[in-house]
C-alpha positions in Angstrom: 87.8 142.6 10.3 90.0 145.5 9.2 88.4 149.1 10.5 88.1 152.2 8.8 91.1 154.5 9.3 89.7 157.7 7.8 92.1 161.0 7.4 91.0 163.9 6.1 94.1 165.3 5.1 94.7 162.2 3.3 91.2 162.0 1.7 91.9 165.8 0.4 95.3 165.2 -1.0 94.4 161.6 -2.6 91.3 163.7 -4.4 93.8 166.1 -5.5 96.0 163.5 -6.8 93.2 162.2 -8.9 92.3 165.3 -10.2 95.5 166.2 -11.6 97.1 163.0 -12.6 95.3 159.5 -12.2 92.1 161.0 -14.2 94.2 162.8 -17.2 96.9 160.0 -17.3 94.0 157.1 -17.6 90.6 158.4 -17.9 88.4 160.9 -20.7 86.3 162.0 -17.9 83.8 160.7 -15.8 80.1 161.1 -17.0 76.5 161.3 -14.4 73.4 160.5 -15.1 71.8 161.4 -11.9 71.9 163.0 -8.3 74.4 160.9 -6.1 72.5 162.9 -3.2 69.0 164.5 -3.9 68.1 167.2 -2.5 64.7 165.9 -2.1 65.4 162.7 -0.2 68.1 163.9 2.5 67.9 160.6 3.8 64.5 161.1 5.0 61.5 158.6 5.7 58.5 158.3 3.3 56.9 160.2 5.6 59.1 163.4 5.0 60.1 162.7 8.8 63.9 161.7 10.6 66.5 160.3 8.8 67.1 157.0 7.3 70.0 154.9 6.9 71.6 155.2 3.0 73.1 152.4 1.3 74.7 153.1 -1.9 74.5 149.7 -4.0 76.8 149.5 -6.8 77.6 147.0 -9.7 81.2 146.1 -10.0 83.0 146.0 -13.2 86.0 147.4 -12.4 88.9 148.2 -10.7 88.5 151.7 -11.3 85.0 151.3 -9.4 85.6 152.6 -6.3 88.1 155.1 -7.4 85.5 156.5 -9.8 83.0 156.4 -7.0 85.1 158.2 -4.3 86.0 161.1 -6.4 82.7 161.7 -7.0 81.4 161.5 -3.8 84.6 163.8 -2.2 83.3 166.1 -5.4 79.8 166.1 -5.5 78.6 165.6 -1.9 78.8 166.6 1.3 78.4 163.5 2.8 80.8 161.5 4.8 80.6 157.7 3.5 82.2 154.5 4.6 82.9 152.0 2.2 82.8 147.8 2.3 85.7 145.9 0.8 86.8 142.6 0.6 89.4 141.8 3.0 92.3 140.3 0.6 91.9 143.9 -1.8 91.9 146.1 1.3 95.1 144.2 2.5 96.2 144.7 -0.7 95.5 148.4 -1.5 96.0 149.5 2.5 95.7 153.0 1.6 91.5 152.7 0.9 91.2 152.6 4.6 92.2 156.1 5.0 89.2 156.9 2.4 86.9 155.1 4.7 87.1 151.3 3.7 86.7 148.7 6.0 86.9 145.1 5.4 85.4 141.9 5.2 86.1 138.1 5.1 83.3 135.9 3.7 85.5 132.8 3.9 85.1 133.4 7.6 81.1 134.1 9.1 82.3 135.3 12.6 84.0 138.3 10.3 81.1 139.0 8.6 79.0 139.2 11.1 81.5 141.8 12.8 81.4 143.5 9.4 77.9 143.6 9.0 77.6 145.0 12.9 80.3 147.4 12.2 78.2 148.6 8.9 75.2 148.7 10.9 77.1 151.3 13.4 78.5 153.6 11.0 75.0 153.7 9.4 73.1 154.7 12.2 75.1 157.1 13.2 74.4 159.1 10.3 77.2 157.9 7.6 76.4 156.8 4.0 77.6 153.3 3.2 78.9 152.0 -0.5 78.6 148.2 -0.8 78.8 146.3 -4.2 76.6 143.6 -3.7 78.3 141.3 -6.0 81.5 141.0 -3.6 83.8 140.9 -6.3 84.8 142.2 -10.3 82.5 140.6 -12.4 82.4 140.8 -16.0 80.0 143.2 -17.4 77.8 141.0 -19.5 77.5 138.6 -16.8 73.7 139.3 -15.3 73.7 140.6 -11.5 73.7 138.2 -8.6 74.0 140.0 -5.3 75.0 137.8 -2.2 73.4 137.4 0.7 75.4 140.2 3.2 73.4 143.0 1.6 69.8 141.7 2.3 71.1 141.0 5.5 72.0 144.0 6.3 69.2 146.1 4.8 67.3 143.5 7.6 69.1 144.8 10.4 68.5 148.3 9.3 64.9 148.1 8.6 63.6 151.4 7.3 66.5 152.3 5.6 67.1 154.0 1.9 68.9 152.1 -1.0 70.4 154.4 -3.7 71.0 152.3 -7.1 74.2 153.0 -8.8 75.4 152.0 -12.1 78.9 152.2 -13.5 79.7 151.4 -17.4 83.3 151.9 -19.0 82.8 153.2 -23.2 85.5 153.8 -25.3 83.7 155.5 -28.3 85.6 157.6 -30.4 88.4 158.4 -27.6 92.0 156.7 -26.9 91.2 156.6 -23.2 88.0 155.1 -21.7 85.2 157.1 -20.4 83.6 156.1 -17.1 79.9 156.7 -16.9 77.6 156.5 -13.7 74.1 156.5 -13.3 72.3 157.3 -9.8 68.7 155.8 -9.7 66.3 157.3 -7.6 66.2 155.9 -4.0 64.1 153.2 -2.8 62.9 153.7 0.5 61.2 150.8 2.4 61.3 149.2 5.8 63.9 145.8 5.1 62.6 143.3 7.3 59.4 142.3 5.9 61.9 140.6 3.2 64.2 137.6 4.1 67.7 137.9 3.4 67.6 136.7 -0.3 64.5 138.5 -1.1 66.0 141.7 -0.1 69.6 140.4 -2.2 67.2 139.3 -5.6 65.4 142.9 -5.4 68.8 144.8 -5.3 70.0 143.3 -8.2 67.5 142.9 -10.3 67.4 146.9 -9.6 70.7 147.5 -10.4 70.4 145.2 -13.4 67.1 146.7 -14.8 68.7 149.9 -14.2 72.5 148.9 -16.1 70.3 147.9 -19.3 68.7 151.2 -19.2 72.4 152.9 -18.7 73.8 151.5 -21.7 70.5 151.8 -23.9 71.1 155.8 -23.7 74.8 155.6 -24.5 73.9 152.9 -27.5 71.3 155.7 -28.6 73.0 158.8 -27.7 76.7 158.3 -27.4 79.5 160.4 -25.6 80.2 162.9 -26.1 77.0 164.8 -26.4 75.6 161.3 -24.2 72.1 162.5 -24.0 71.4 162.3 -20.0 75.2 162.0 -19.2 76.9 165.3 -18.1 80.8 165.2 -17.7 81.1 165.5 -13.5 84.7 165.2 -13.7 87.5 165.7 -16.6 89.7 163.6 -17.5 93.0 163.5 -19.9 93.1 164.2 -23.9 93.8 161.7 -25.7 96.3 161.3 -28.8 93.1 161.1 -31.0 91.8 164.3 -29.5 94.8 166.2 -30.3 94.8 164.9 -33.7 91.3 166.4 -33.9 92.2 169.9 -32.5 95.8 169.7 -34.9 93.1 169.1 -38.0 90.6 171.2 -37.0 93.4 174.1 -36.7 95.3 173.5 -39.9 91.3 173.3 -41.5 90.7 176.6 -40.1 94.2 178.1 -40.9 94.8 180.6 -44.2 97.6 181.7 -45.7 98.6 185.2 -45.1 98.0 187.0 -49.0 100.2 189.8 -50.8 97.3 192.7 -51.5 
């Protein structure tokens, strides 16, 4: 297993990077339907009492996912999350450990056990987790299977809160995709009266109930007025949207006149 690294100064200037060229050079903007962290959970227990372990379950679409995810969270939040990641992209993209990523193998069990226990750690100590429970890209019309690791870690955890999150890439009317992202409301509950798979079969039909309702309100109400959506973070204008402002300006431009 591969450990977290995280660096603040790092995690600052890599948001700023985003912000000021990643997002403009390749994104419209990224759209929320939803509280990443509401103000009325706080992590606590059903009972209004303590605090509970949050997992952030996410489907995974693209590589842009966790990009997406992290500048929203360094944006939006003040939490201080750790994120799981498959061991070949984190070896890969060595930089995500600095943003909190650590690693794991499930070619190897030993590892994911250590991964799971490392989770588990970070958890209870007081640190949001982001997992995508489908362990890999998947396309976005193919329905949602989570594996086993996250029912078996919302086991180990117990009482813990999930926060369902859904990610959808449109194109619409722009050059440049918009990335939208919907935040559920959280599902508190104590883990281990499921087994493993039950606890991996309610997470994703969650997550797939919930993408169906995501892309309903952008079918009915598209970007950029997108009905629930609100633009969180901008992104880059496109060719088309200059065009737009170039004919809007020559529509609204007159002539000056001899009187």
């Amino acid at each position: 297993m591969i450990p977290a690294a995280k660096s603040v100064p790092f995690r600052r200037l890599f948001a700023l990077y985003q912000s000021l060229y990643l997002f403009p050079r390749h994104l419209h903007g990224v759209y929320l339907w939803g509280e990443l962290e509401p103000e009325a959970s706080a992590g606590a227990d059903a009972a209004g009492v303590g605090k509970l372990p949050v997992v952030y379950a996410a489907n995974h679409v693209s590589w842009w996912d966790g990009l997406v995810l992290f500048q929203l969270t360094e944006r939006l939040t003040q939490s201080d999350p750790y994120i799981l990641m498959d061991e070949k992209g984190l070896r890969e993209y060595p930089f995500f450990r600095r943003l909190g990523a650590f690693s794991v193998n499930r070619d190897q069990p030993r590892d994911t056990l250590a991964s799971l226990a490392y989770a588990e750690t970070k958890l209870r100590a007081g640190h949001p987790l982001w997992i995508f429970p489908q362990g890999a890209i998947t396309p976005p019309d193919r329905p949602i299977e989570a594996l086993g690791g996250i029912g078996h870690l919302l086991r180990r955890l117990g009482p813990a809160e999930l926060r369902p999150v859904t990610l959808h890439y449109a194109l619409g009317d722009h050059q440049k995709p918009a990335a939208t992202v919907m935040a559920g409301e959280p599902i508190r509950r104590d883990w281990s009266a499921l087994s493993r798979d039950e606890a991996a079969a309610l997470v994703a039909g969650l997550l797939q109930r919930q993408l169906e309702v995501h892309r309903r309100e952008l079918t009915d109400r598209p970007l950029p007025d997108g009905g629930r959506f609100r633009l969180a973070l901008r992104g880059g204008r496109s060719t088309s949207d200059r065009y737009r402002g170039w004919k809007e300006g020559w529509r609204g431009w007159k002539p000056f006149s001899r009187s």
